[in-house]
KEVEXZA-259301 format. One record per residue: residue in one letter; x, y, z of N, C-alpha, C, CB in turn. Coordinates in steps of 0.1 Angstrom, whole numbers, plus 5000, padded with zeros to 4 digits. Glycine has a CB too. Example, Ala and Ser with C-alpha at 12.3 -4.5 7.8 and 13.67 -1.06 7.14 Angstrom:
2
A513249435078512349555078513249675078511349555090
S512849785071513749895071512950005079514149945057
This chain:
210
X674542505179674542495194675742405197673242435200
X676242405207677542335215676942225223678442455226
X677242075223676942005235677442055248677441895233
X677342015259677942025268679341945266677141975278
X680041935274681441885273681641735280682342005281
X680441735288679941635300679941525289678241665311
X679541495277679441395269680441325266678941425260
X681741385269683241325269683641245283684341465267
X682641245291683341255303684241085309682141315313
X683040975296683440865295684940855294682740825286
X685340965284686640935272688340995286686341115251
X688940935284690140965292690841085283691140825296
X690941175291690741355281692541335279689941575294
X693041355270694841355263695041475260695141265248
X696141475265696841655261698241565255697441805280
X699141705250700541655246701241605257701441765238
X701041685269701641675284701841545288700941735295
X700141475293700141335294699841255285699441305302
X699641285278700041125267700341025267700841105259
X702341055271703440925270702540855286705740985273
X702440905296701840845308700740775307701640935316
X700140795303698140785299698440645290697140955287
X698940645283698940565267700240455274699440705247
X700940455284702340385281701240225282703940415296
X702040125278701939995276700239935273702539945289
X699340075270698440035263698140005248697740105266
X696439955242696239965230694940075231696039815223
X694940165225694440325220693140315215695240395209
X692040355215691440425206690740565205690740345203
X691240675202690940775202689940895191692140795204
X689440985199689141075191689341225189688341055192
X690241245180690241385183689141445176691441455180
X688441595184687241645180687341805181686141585188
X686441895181686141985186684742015195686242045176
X684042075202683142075206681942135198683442115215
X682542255190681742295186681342235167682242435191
X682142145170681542075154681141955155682542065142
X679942005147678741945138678541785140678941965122
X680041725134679741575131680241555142680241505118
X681441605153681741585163680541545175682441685165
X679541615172678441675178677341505180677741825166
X677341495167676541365164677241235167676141355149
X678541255171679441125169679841125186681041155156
X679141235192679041235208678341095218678041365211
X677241075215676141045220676640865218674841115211
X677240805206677440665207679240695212677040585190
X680040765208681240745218681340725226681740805220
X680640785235680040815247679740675258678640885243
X679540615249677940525257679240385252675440535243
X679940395242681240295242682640305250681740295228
X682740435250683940485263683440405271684040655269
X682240385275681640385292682240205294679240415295
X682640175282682839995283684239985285682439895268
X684640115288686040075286686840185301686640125267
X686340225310686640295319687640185329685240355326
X688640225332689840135343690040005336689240085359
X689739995321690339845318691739855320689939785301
X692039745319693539695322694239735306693739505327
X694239705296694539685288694339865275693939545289
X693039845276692239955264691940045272690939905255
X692040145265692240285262691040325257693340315254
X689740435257689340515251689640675257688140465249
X690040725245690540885246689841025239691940875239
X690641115241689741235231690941325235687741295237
X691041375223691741495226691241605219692941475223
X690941725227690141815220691341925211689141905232
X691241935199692242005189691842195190691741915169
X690842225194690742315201691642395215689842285201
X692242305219693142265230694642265228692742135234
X694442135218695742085219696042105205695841935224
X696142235198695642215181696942185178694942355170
X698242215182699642225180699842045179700542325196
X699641995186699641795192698441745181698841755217
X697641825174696541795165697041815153695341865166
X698341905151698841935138699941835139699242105135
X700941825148701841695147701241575142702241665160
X700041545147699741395141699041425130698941285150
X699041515126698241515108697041535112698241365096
X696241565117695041565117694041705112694941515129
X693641635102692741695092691441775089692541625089
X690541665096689441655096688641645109689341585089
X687841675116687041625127685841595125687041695136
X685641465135686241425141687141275137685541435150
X688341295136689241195137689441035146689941255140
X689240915140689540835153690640755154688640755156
X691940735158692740645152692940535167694240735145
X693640455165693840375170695240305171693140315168
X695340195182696740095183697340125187697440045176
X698840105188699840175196700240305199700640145193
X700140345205700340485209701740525211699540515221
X703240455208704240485213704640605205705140375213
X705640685206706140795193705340855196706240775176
X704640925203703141015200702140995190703441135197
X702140895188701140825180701140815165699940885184
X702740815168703440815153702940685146705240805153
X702340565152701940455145700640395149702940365144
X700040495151698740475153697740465139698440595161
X696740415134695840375123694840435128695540245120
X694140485111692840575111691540455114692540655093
X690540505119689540375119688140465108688840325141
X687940425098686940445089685840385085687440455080
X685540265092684240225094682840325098684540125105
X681640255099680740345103680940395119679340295099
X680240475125680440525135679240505142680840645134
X678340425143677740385152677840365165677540305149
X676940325171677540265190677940185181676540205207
X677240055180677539855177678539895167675939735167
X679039935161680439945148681339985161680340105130
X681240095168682140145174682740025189681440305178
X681039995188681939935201681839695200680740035222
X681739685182682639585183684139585176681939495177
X684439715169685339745165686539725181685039875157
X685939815190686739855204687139695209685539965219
X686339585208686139495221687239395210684039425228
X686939395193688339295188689639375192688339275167
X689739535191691039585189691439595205691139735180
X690739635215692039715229692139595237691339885243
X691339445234691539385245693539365244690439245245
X693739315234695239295231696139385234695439275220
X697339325229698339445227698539455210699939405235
X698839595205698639585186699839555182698439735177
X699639495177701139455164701439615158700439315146
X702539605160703339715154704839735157702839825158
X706039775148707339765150708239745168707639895141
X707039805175707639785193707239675194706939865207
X706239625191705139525197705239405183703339605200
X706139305182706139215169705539105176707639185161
X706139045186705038965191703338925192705338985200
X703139065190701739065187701139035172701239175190
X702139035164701839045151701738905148702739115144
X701038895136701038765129702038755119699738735122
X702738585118703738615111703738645097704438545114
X702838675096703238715076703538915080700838675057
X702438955085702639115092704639105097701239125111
X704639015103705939075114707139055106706238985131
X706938915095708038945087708339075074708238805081
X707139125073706839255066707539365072705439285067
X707139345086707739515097709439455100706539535120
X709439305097711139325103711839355088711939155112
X711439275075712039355070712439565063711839275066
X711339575064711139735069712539805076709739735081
X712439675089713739745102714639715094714139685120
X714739635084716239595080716839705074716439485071
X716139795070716739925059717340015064715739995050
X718440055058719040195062717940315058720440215053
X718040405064717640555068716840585052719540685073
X718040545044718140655030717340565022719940705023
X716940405026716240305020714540365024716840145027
X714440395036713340425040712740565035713340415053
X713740635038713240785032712640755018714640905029
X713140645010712940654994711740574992714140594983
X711440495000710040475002708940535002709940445010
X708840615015708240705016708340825005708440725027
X709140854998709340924988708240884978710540904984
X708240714977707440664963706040664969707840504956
X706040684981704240654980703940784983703340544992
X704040884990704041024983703541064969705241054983
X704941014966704441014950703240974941705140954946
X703040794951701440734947700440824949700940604955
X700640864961699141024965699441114959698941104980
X700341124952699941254944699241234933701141334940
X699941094925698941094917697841014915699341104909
X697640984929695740934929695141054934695140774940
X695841164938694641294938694441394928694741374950
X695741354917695941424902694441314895698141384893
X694441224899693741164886691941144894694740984881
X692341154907690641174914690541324907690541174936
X690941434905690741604903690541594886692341724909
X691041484877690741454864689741364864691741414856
X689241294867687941224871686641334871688041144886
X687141394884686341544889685741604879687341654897
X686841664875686541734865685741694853687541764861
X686241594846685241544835683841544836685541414832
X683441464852681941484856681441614856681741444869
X682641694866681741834865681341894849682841954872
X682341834842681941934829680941834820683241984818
X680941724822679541634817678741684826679541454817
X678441724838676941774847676641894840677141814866
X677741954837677542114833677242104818678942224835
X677642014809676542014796675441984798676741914785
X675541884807674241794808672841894814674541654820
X673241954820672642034830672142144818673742084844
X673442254813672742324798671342244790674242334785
X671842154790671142074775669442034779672141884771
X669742024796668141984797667542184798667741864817
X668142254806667642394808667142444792669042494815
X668042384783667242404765666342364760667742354756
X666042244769665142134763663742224772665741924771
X663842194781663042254791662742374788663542254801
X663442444781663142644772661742584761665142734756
X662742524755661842464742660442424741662242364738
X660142344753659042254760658142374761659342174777
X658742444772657842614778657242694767659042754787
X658442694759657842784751656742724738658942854747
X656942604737655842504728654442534737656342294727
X654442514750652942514761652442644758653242514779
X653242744759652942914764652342914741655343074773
X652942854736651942884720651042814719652442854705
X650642694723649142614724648342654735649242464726
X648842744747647742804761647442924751648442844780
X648342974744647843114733646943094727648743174723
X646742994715646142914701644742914715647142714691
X644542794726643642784732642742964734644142694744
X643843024738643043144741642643234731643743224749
X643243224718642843274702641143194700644243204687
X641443114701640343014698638743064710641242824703
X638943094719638343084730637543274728639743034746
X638343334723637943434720637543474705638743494725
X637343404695636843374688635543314690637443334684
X635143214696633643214702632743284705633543184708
């Protein structure tokens, strides 16, 4: 079944269109969803009820953008999975915006909301906001040429590839220890059956002999 749509109605609804308008000189926290999915579905009901804390603030932002909608503005920012929630600065199109992966409760959701949108987020626009061990991190960052940064990003790339080469060799090993493991009892368990099914026999040799 589909919720109604009315359960969003808290969330200030984002297209690619209004975005830059909606989001200028705020701090974000969004969700992109679908309607018709599942976890979206369940993750309705406390969104909901935390949006409602955040309607005309001055500062914070709660959003939604439906990827059903906007799937083209849902594929630009990477988005994967639903439902998604990221947060913080919204400038770039939400080129530096952060995942939020905590639990999804109301109370998680909405003490997470009340530390993050009252502010403004630290991030490469916004250094002021940052603390300074963070801001001397992001200014050196700005210090690099183009072809310094690309090679960065190059190497952690690289790191994900192979922490999902070695999560899929992890994977695997279990699967194939479940899959002995799993043979070895289905044997054990043959063996057992068939020991019962010769002593319920012997009982019934015995029983007819009487």
């Amino acid at each position: 079944f589909c919720l109604s749509t009315e359960v969003y109605d808290s969330s200030i609804q984002l297209t690619y269109d209004n975005y830059d308008d909606m989001t200028k000189g705020k701090t974000v926290f969004i969700k992109f969803y679908s309607p018709s999915c599942g976890h979206c579905q369940e993750l309705a009901p406390s969104w909901e009820r935390m949006a409602k804390q955040w309607i005309n603030h001055e500062q914070g932002i709660v959003g939604a953008i439906d990827c059903t909608v906007e799937s083209k503005f849902c594929d630009e920012m990477k988005i994967s999975g639903l439902p998604t929630l990221l947060y913080g600065e919204p400038n770039y199109k939400g080129a530096l915006l952060k995942e939020y992966t905590d639990d999804k409760t109301f109370d998680d959701l909405s003490q997470f909301a009340n530390a993050t949108l009252f502010k403004t987020a630290c991030s490469p626009v916004n250094l002021d906001a940052c603390e300074d061990s963070t801001r001397e991190k992001i200014e050196s960052f700005l210090s690099l040429e183009i072809g310094e940064l690309s090679s960065l990003i190059e190497e952690k790339e690289r790191s994900i590839a192979k922490a999902r080469s070695e999560f899929q060799t992890k994977f695997d090993e279990m699967q194939s220890s479940y899959d002995r493991l799993s043979t070895e009892n289905e044997v054990k368990k043959s063996k057992i059956i068939s020991k019962m099914k010769l002593l319920k026999a012997l009982i019934d040799i015995q029983k007819s002999d009487n």
